[in-house]
DRENDO-1510 file (C-alpha; in Angstrom, 1 decimal, always signed):
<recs>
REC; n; res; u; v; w
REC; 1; UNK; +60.0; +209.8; +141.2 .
REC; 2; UNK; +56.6; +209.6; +138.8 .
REC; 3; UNK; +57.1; +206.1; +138.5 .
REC; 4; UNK; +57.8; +204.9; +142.5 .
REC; 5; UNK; +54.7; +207.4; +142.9 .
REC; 6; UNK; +52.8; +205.5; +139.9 .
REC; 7; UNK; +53.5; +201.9; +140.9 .
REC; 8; UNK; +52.9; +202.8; +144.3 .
REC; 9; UNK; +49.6; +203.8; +143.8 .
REC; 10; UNK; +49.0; +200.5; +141.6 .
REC; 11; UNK; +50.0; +198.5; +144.3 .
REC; 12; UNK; +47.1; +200.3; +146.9 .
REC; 13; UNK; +44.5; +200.3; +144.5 .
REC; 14; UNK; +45.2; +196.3; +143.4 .
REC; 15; UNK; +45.8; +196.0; +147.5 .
REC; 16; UNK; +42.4; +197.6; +148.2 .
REC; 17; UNK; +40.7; +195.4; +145.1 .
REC; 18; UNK; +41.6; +192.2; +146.8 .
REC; 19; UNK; +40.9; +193.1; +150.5 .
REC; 20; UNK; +37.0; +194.0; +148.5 .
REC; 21; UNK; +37.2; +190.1; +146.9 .
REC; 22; UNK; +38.5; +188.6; +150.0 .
REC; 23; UNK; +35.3; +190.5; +152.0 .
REC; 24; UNK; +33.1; +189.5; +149.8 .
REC; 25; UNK; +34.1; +185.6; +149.8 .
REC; 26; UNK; +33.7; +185.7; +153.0 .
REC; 27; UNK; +30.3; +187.1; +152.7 .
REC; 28; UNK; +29.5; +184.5; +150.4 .
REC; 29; UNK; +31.3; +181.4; +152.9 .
REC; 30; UNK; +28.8; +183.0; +155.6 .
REC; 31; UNK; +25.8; +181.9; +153.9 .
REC; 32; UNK; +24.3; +178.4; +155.3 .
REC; 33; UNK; +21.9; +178.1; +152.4 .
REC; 34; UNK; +24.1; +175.4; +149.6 .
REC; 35; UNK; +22.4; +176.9; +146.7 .
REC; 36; UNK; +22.7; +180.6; +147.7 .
REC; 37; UNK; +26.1; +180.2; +148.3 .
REC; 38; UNK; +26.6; +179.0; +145.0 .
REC; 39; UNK; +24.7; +181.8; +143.6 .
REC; 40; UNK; +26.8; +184.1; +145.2 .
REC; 41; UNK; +29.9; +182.6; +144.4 .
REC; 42; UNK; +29.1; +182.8; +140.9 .
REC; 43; UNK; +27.9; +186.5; +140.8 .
REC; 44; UNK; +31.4; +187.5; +141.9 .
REC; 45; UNK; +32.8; +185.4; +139.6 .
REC; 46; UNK; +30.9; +187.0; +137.3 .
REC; 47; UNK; +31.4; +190.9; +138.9 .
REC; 48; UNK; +34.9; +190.4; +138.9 .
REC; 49; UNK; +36.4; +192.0; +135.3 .
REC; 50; UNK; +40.4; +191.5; +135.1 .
REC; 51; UNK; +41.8; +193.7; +132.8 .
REC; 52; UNK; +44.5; +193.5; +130.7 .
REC; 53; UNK; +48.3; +194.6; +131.6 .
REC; 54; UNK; +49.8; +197.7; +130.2 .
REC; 55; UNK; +52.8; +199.0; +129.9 .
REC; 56; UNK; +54.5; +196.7; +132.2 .
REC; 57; UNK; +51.9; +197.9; +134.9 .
REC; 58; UNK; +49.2; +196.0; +136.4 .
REC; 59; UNK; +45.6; +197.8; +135.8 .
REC; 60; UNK; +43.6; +197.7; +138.8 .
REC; 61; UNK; +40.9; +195.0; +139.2 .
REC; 62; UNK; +37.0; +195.8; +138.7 .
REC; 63; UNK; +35.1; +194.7; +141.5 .
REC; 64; UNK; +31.0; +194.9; +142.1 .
REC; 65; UNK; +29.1; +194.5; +144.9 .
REC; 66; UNK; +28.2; +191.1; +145.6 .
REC; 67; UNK; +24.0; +190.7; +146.3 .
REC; 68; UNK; +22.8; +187.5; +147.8 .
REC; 69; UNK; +19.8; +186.3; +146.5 .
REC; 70; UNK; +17.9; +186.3; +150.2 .
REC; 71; UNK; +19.1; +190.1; +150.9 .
REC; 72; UNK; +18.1; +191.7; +147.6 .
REC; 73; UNK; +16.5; +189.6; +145.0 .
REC; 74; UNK; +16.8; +192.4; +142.1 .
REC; 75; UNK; +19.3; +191.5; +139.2 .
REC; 76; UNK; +22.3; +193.2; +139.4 .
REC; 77; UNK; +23.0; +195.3; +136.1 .
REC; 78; UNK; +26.4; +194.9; +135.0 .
REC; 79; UNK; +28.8; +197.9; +133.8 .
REC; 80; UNK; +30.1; +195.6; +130.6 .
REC; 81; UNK; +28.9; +197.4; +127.0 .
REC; 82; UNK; +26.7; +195.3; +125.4 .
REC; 83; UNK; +28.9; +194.4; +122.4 .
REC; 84; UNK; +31.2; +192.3; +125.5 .
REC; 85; UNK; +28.1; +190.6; +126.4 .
REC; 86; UNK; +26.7; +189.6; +122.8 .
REC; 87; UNK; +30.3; +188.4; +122.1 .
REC; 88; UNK; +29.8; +186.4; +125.4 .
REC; 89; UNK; +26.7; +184.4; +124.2 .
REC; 90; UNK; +27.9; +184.6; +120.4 .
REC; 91; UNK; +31.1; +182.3; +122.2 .
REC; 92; UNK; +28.8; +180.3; +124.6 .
REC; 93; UNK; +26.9; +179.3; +121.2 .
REC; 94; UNK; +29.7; +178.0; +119.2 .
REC; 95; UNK; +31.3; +176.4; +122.0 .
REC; 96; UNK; +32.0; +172.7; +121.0 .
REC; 97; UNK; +30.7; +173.1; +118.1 .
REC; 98; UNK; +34.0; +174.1; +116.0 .
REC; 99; UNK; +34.5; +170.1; +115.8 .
REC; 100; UNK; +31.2; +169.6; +114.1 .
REC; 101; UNK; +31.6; +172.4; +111.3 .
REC; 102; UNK; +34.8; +171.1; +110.1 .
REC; 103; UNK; +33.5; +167.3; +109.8 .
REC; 104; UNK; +30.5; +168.9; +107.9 .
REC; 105; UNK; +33.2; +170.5; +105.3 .
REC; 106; UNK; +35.0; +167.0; +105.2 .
REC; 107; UNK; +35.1; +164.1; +103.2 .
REC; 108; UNK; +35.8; +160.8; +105.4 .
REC; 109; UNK; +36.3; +158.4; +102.7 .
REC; 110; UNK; +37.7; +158.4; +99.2 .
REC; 111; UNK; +38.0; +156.2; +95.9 .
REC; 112; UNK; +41.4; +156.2; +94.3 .
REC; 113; UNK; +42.8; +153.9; +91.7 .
REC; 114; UNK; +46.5; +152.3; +91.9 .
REC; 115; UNK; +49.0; +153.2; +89.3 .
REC; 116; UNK; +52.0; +152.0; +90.7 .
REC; 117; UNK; +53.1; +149.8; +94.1 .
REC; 118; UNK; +56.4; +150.0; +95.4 .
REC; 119; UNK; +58.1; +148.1; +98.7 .
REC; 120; UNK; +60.6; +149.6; +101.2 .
REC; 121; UNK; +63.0; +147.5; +102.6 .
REC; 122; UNK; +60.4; +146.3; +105.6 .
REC; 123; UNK; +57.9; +145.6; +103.6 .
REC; 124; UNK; +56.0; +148.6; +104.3 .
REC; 125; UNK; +54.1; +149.3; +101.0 .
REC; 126; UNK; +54.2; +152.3; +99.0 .
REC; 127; UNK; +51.3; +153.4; +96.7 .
REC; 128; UNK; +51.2; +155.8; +94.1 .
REC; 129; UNK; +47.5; +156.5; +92.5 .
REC; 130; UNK; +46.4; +157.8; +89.3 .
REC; 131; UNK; +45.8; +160.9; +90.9 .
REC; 132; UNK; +49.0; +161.5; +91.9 .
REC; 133; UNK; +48.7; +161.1; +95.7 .
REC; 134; UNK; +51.6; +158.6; +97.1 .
REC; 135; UNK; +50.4; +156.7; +100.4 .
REC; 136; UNK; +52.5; +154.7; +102.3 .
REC; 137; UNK; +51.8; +151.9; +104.5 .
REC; 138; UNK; +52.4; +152.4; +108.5 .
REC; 139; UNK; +51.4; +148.6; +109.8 .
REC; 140; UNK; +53.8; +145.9; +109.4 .
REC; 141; UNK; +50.5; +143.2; +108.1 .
REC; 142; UNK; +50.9; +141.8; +104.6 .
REC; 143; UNK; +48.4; +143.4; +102.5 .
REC; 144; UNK; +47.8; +142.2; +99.0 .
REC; 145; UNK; +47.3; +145.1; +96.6 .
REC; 146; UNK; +47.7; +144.7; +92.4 .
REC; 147; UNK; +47.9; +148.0; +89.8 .
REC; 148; UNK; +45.1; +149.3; +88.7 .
REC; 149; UNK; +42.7; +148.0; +91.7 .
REC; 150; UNK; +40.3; +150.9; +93.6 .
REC; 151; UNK; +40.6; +151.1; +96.9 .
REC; 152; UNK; +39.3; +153.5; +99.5 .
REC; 153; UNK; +41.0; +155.6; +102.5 .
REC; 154; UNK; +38.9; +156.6; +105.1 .
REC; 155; UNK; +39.5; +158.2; +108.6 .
REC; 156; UNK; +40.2; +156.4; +111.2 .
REC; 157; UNK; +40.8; +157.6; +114.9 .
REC; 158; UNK; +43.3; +160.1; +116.1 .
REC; 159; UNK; +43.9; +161.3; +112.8 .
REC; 160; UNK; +44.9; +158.3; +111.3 .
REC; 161; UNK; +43.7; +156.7; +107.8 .
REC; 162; UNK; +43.2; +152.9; +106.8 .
REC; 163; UNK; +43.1; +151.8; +103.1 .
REC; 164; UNK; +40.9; +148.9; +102.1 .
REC; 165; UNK; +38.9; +147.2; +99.1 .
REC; 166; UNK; +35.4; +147.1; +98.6 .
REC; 167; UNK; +36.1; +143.2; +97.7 .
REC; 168; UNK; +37.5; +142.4; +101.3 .
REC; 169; UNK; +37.0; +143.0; +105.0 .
REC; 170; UNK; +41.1; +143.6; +105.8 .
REC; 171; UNK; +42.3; +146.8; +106.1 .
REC; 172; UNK; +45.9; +148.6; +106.8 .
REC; 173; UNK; +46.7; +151.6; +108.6 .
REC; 174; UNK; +48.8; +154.3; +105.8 .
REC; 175; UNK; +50.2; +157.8; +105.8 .
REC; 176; UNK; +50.5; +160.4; +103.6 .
REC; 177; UNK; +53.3; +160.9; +101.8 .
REC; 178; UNK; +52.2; +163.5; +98.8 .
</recs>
């Protein structure tokens, strides 16, 4: 019984919240004005608080007034505590920018010296250096490598590497293997 009387009461309330949105995007299609319309558009986009779902139960929908800039030119204060909103510009500011800090922390080109070369039956090469690191190459060109010769790996697009000398302009697309 609590619970038919519960959901039932979710359903008017969420019923009642989008009849409100629905009247006030029409409010907002009413207005002639391209720019105002826009603004009004985004102040109930930004009125409109969805909250999160409980219990299996849909919480009801927070909805403020919508104010067109030609009937009331005040700002709007919203009801969001202002540890939401400096969260909300802390994001806006580090938006895009999560691709920068990592290249900052990265190297995108090391030395290494060969110790050993090996070759797979497809003439891929394998390439162990003095550090320890194996590489392996992923292109099927001939490249001409001897022990003990430093070469570089640098990034390449899409994640990929390429491994060249200093002496020559070739280089070949490898992997890592350890």
């Amino acid at each position: 019984m609590r619970f038919t009387l519960l959901t039932g009461a979710v359903l008017l309330v969420s019923a009642q919240a989008n009849a409100a949105i629905e009247q006030q995007l029409t409010q907002c299609a009413g207005i002639t004005d391209k720019l105002e319309r826009l603004v009004c558009y985004d102040n109930l986009a930004a009125s409109i608080q969805v909250t999160t779902v409980t219990n299996n139960f849909t919480a009801p929908i927070a909805v403020a007034p919508v104010v067109t800039p030609a009937a009331a030119p005040a700002v709007v204060a919203s009801a969001a505590p202002v540890a939401a909103a400096a969260a909300a510009t802390n994001v806006e500011d580090n938006f895009g920018m999560e691709v920068k800090r990592v290249q900052e922390n990265t190297t995108d080109k090391i030395y290494l010296n060969v110790e050993s070369i090996a070759e797979d039956a497809y003439g891929a090469l394998k390439i162990t250096f003095t550090n320890g690191q194996i590489w392996k190459q992923t292109e099927n060109r001939k490249f001409n490598l001897k022990v003990g010769e430093k070469v570089f790996i640098e990034k390449a697009a899409l994640g990929s590497f390429l491994m060249g000398t200093e002496s020559r302009n070739a280089k070949v697309r490898v992997k890592r293997l350890k």
